[in-house]
N, C-alpha and C positions, 0 to 999 in steps of 0.2 A: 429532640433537638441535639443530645447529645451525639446518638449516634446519627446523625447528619451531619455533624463535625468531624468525627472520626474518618467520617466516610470520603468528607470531602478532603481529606491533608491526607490520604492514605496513600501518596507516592510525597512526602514531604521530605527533600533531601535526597532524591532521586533527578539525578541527570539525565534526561530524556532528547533523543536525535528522532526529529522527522523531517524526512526527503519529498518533497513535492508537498511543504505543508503551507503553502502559500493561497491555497482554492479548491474547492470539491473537498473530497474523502481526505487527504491530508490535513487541510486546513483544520476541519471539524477530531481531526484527532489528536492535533495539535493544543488546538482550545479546550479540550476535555480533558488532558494531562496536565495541563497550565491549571486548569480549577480542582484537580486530584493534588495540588501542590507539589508537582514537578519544576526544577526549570528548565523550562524546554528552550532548545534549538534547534530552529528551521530551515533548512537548504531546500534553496530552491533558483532558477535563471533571475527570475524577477521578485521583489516581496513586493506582499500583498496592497493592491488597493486601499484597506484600513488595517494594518497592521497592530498585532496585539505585542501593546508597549510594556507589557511583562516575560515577551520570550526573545532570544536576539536573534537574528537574522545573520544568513549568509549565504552573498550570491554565489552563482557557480552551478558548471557542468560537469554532475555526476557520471555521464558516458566518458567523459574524458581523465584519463590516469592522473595525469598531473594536476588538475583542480580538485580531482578528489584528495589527492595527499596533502595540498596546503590546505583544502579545510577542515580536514583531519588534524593537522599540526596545529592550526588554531585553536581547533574547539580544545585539546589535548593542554594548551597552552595556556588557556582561559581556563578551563574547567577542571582542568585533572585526571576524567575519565569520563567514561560513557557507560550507565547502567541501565538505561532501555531506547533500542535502538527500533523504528519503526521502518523500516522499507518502503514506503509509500511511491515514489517515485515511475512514474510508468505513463505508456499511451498507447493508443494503434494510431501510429503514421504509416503504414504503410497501405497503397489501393486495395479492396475487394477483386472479385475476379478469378479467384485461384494460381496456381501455381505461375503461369505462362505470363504475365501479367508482373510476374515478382523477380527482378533481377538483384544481385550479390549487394549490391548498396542498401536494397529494403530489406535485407535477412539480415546483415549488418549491424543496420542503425537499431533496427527492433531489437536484438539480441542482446545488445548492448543496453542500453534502456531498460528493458524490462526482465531482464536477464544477470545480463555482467556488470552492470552499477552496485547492484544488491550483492553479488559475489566478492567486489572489491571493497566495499564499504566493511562487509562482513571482515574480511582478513587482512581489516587492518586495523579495527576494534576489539575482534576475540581477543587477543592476546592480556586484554587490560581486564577484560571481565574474566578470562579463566584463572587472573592472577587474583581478583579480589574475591574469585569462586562464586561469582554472583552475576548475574546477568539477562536479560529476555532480549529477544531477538523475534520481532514479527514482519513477515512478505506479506504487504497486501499482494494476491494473484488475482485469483478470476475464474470463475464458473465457466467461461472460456478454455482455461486450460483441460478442462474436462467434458465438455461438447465442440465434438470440430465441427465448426462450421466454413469450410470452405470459400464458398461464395464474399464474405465480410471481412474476417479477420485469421486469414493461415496465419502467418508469423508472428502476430498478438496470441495467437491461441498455444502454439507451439511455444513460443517464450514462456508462456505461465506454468503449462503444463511440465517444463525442465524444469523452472523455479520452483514449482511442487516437488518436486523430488528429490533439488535440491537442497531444498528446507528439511526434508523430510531426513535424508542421509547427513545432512550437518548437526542435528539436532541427536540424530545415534552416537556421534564422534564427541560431543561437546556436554553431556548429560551430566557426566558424571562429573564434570569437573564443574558442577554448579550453575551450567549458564539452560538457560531453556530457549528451544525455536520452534517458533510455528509459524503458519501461513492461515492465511484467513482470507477467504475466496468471495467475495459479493457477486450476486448476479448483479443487473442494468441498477442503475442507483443516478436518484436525480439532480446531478452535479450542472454547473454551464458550460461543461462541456459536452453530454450526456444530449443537452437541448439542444446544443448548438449541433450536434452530429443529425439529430435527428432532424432539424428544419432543414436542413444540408438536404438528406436524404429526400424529405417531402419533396421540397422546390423540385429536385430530380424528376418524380415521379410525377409532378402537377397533383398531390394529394394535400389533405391536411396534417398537419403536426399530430393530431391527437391519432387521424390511420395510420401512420407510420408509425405511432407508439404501439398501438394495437398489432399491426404487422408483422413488428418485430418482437413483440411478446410471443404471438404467436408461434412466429420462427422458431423459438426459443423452447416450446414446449407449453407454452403458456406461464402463467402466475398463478396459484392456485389463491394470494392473496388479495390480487387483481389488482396488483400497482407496482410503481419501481420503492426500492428502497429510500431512505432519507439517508444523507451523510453521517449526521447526528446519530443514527442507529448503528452504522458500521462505528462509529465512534464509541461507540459504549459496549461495543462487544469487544475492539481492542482495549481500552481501559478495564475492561475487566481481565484481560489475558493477562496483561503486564503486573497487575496489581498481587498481593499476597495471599486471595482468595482463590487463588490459581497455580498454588505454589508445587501441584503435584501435575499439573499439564507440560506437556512438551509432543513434539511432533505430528503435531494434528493440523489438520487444514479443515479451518472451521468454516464452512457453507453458512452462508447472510443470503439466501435467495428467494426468500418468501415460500419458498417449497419448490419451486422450479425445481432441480434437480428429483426426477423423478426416484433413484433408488439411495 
């Protein structure tokens, strides 16, 4: 019992920021910092349908400069500082298709979003964690950025994949002064939006939900676990990155894909 105590207060006094933690993967890593004994803060357009009345909220778009700095100036205002910050924030809005199909507006908005939110978010938080010399820093990306798949998701894949490198080069620059960053990549994970993409796609093809699931595992290389992830599971693998049982990790981009990725 003891140490399930310990276990559970082990971010207790820890300021935690997560971006798109309103639903799916965010939410669940939200709620999982909040019972590590974080106080967490949630940016997101909308909050949540049942809102967890122990973390506060704020609305706002991260793609755009100036909503990120007032809620920047808030949390900073309220809180003092930020010592673990989650990147969660992302989507593919833009059509399948390939290239010819993708004009400067869909490279744009995805790039932004899945890209330059996390970049701006980042450099204008480091400055407080390299001063307190303490810090973590995780990008959710995507197995995505590391299988292109053309046909689905060019500028989703292409965003992740810069955001990998990203993290990966920020994380050489910022080591030493105490702060850690990683990216953490899930393959398909069974969020509502995950479903909602997929009945999309069914209805397209006059199939059922469950071929399209199949379809696109296959697509993918297959699952060698034979299912999508759970939120909750991406959630306890960043709870554990952040935490101080991880205090010798930094610049890795940790695969959650059931084994998908083949090498």
């Amino acid at each position: 019992m003891q140490n399930e105590q310990n276990y559970n207060n082990e971010l207790e006094g820890k300021i935690a920021l997560v971006t798109g933690g309103t639903k799916g993967i965010g939410k669940a890593i939200a709620d999982k910092l909040t019972k590590s004994g974080a106080k967490v803060i949630v940016i997101a357009r909308n909050n949540a349908e049942n809102p967890n009345k122990q973390q506060h909220f704020l609305a706002g778009d991260l793609s755009n400069a100036q909503d990120t700095n007032n809620m920047v100036k808030e949390i900073v205002d309220k809180f003092g500082k930020v010592d673990i910050l989650v990147n969660n924030v992302g989507g593919l809005n833009s059509p399948g298709g390939g290239y010819s199909v993708l004009n400067d507006e869909h490279w744009e908005r995805d790039l932004q979003v899945n890209l330059l939110s996390a970049v701006r978010l980042d450099r204008l938080l480091l400055p407080m964690m390299t001063e307190q010399k303490s810090g973590v820093i995780i990008h959710i990306s995507s197995t995505s950025g590391l299988v292109p798949q053309w046909e689905a998701n060019l500028v989703y894949g292409v965003a992740k994949s810069a955001l990998n490198t990203y993290s990966k080069t920020l994380s050489n620059e910022v080591a030493s002064k105490g702060v850690r960053v990683m990216a953490v990549s899930p393959g398909p994970v069974k969020t509502e939006g995950m479903e909602s993409f997929l009945e999309g796609y069914a209805s397209n093809a006059g199939i059922s939900v469950e071929q399209m699931t199949q379809l696109m595992m296959d697509k993918i290389g297959g699952i060698p676990m034979g299912r999508m992830a759970e939120p909750n599971e991406v959630a306890d693998l960043v709870s554990f990155l952040v935490s101080p049982k991880a205090a010798y990790l930094t610049g890795g981009n940790y695969l959650i894909d059931g084994g998908n990725i083949p090498v």
